[in-house]
C-alpha positions, 0 to 999 in steps of 0.5 A, spaced: 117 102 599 125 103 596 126 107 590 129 104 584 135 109 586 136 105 593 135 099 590 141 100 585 145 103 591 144 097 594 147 093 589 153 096 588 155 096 595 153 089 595 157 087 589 163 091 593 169 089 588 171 092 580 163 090 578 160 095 583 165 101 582 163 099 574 156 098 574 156 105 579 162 109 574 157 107 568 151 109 573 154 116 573 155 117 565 148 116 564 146 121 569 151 126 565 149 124 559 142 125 560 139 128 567 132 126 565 134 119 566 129 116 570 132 109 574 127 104 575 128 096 577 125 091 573 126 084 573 128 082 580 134 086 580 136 089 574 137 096 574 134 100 568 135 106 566 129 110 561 127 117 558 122 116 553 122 108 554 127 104 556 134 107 554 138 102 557 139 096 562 146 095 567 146 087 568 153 084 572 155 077 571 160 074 574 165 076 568 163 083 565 158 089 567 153 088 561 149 095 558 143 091 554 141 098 550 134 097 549 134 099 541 141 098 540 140 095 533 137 102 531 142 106 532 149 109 529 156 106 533 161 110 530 166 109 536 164 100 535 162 100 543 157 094 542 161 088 543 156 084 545 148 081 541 150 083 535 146 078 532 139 081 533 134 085 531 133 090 536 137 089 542 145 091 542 150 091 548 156 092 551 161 088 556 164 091 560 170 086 563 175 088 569 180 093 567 176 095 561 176 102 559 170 106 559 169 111 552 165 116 556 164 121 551 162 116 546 158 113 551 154 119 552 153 121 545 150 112 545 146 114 551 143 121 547 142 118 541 138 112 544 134 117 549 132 122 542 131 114 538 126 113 544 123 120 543 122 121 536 118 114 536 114 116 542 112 123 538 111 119 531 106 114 535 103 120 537 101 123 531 100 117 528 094 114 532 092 106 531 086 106 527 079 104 531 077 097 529 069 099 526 064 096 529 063 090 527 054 089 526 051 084 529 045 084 524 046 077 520 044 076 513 040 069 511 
């Protein structure tokens, strides 16, 4: 069975145009950001970068590479990178079209702050565990 990572290498060598050197400079920032990125492929073809949960998706359209942060909502963007699903609750992205410059450094500081949002959520689901439902009792009062 192929890795996430092989699969991911084989997209952008297929896209072979400004797509796949785009998808792979945006791959390489992520990694550089945090090291502790895990890749996985979801979705029948789309690359997902996690740590802690899902971090960030690396989808390519026809016009645009697109970055679906997961729980983009949640976090400060000084820099105004997300241009794309502004509209939601959760979700925010960023499109990336041909000719586009990449702020890299705004970019990571994106990618830590969705890696720390990812664990801080984990670390508080920890310590607040669900409450077990009680029994309920089988005995009926006639």
């Amino acid at each position: 069975m192929e890795s996430a990572s092989a699969f991911i290498d084989e997209k952008i060598k297929k896209l072979g145009d400004w797509r796949g050197k785009t998808l792979a400079k945006v791959r390489e920032i992520i990694h550089k950001a945090d090291p502790e990125i895990v890749e996985e492929w979801k979705w029948m073809g789309t690359p997902v970068f996690s740590h802690g949960g899902i971090v960030c998706t690396g989808e390519t359209y026809k016009n645009a590479v697109k970055m679906t942060f997961a729980k983009g909502a949640a976090l400060e963007d000084p820099s105004g990178l997300f241009n794309s699903s502004l509209d939601g609750n959760v979700r925010r992205a960023i499109d990336i079209h041909e000719g586009d410059k990449v702020d890299e450094a705004a970019l990571k500081d994106l990618i830590r702050a969705a890696v720390a949002l990812n664990l801080n959520l984990k670390a508080k689901a920890k310590s607040n565990p669900k409450p077990k439902p009680r029994p309920t009792s089988s005995k009926r009062a006639d």
